[in-house]
C-alpha positions as CSV (number, residue, x, y, z in Angstrom):
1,X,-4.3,29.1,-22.8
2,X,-7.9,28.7,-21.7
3,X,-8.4,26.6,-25.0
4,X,-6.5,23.9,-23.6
5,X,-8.9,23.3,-21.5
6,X,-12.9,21.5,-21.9
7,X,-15.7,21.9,-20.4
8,X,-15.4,19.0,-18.2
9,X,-12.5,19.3,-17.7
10,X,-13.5,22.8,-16.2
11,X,-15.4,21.4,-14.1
12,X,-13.0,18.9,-12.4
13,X,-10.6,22.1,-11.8
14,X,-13.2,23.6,-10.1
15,X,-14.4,20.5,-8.2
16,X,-10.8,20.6,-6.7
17,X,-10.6,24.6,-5.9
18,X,-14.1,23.6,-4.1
19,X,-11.8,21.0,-2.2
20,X,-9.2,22.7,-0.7
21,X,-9.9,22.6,2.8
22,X,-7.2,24.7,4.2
23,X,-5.5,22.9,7.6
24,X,-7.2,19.7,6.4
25,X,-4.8,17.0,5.1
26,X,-4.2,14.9,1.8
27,X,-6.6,12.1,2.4
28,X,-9.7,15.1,3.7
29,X,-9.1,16.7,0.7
30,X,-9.0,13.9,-1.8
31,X,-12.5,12.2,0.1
32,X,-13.7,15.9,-0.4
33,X,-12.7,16.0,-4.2
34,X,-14.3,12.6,-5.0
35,X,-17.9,14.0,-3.2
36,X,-17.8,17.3,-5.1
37,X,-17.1,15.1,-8.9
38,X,-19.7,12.3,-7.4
39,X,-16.9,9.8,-7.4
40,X,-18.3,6.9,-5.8
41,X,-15.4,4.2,-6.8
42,X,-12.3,4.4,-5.7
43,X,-9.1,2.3,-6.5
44,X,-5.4,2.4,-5.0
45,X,-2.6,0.5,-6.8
46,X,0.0,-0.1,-3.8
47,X,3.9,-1.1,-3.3
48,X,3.0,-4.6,-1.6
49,X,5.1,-3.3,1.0
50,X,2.7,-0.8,1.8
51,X,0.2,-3.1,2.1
52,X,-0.8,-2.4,6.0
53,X,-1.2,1.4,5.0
54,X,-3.3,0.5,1.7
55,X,-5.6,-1.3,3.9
56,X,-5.7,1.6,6.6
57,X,-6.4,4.0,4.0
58,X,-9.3,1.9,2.0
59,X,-10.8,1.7,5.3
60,X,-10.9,5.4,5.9
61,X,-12.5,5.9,2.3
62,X,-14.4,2.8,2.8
63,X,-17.0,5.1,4.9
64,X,-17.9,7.0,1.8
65,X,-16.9,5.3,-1.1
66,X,-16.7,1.5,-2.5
67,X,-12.4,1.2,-2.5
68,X,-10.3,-1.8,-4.5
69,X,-7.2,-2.3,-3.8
70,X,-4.3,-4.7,-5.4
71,X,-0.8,-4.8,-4.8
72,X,2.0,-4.6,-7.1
73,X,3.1,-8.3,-7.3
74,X,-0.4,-9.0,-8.7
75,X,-0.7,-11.4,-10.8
76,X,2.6,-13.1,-9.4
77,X,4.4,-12.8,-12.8
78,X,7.9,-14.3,-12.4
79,X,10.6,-11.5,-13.5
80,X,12.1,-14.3,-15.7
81,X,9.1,-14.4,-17.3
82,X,8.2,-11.0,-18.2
83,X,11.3,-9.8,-19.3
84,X,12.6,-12.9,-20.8
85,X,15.8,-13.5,-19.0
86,X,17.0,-16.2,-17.1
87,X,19.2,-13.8,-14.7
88,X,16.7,-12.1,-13.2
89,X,14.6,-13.6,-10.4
90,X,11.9,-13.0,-8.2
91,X,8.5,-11.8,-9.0
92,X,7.9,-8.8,-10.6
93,X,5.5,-5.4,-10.3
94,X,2.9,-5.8,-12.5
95,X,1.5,-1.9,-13.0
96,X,-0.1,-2.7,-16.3
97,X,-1.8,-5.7,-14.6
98,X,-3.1,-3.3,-11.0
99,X,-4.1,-0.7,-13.9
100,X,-6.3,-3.5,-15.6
101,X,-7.6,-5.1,-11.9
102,X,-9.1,-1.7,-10.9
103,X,-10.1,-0.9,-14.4
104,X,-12.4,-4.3,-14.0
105,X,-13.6,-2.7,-10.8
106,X,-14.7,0.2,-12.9
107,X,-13.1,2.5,-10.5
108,X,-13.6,6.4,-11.5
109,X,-10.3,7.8,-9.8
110,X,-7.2,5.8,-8.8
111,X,-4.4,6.6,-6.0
112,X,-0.9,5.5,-6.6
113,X,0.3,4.6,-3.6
114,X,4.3,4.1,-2.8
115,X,4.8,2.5,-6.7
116,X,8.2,2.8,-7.7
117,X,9.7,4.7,-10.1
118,X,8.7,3.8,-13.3
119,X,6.2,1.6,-12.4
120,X,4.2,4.5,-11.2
121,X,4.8,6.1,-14.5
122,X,2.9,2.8,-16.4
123,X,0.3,2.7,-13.5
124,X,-0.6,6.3,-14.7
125,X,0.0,5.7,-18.6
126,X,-2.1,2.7,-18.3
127,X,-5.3,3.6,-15.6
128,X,-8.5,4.4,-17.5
129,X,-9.6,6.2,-14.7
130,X,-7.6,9.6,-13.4
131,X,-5.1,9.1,-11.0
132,X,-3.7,10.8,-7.8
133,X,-0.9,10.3,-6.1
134,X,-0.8,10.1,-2.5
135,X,2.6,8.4,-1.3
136,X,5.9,8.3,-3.9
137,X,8.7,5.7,-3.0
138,X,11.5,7.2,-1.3
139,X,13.3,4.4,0.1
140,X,16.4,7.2,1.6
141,X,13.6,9.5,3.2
142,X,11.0,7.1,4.4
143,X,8.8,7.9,2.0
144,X,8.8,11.7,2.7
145,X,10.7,13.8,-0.3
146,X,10.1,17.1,1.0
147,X,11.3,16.8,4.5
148,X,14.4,15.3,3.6
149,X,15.2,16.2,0.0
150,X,13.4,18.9,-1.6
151,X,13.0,21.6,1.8
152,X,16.1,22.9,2.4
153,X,18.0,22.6,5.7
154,X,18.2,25.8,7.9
155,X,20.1,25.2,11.1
């Protein structure tokens, strides 16, 4: 199994065992990672209704590190456009274009950050630079899988 693995990518594994920080949350852990890999460029691709949070967070990293962010509706692409159909309206999430945005930034390690489904999966498929994820879209649990959905209820 070992031969599925590089050298550098070695070393990022154990960049992140040299992150835990145990009692320490997400966000501490991730600045942590970015120091031990020398990560000095940082993007997150947000739900633009998450755009408050993005900001909070990019000011957080913004200590250490040089953040981008862009929403999803970048690019304002009307849905009618994109997918060629009359019936649909709106503007639509553009993960191909945040994936291109922060790839102009030159970022070296993305977050996804409340993308829906599927559009987090395109983010990922299409970001040059590795990804994290730091907030899913839940819309029934607030945002917060485990609690409500994956950890099981004991009365």
């Amino acid at each position: 199994m070992k031969n599925l693995y590089n050298k550098d990518d070695l070393k990022l594994m154990r960049a992140a065992e040299d992150s835990l920080l145990v009692g320490q949350n997400r966000v501490a852990e991730l600045m942590k990672y970015a120091e031990n890999t020398g990560i000095k460029r940082i993007g997150i691709a947000h739900c633009v209704g998450m755009t408050r949070e993005a900001n909070e967070l990019k000011q957080r990293l913004g200590e250490k590190f040089d953040v981008y962010t862009v929403d999803c509706k970048y690019g304002r692409i009307p849905a009618a456009e994109l997918f060629e159909d009359d019936s649909v309206r709106g503007t639509s999430c553009n993960p191909a274009g945040q994936a291109n945005f922060l790839s102009e930034k030159k970022t070296e390690l993305n977050i996804s950050f409340g993308l829906c489904m599927g559009h987090d999966v395109i983010f990922n498929l299409k970001s040059k630079a590795p990804t994290t994820t730091l907030i899913v879209k839940d819309r029934e649990h607030k945002h917060n899988t485990y609690n409500e959905f994956i950890k099981p209820n004991n009365p």
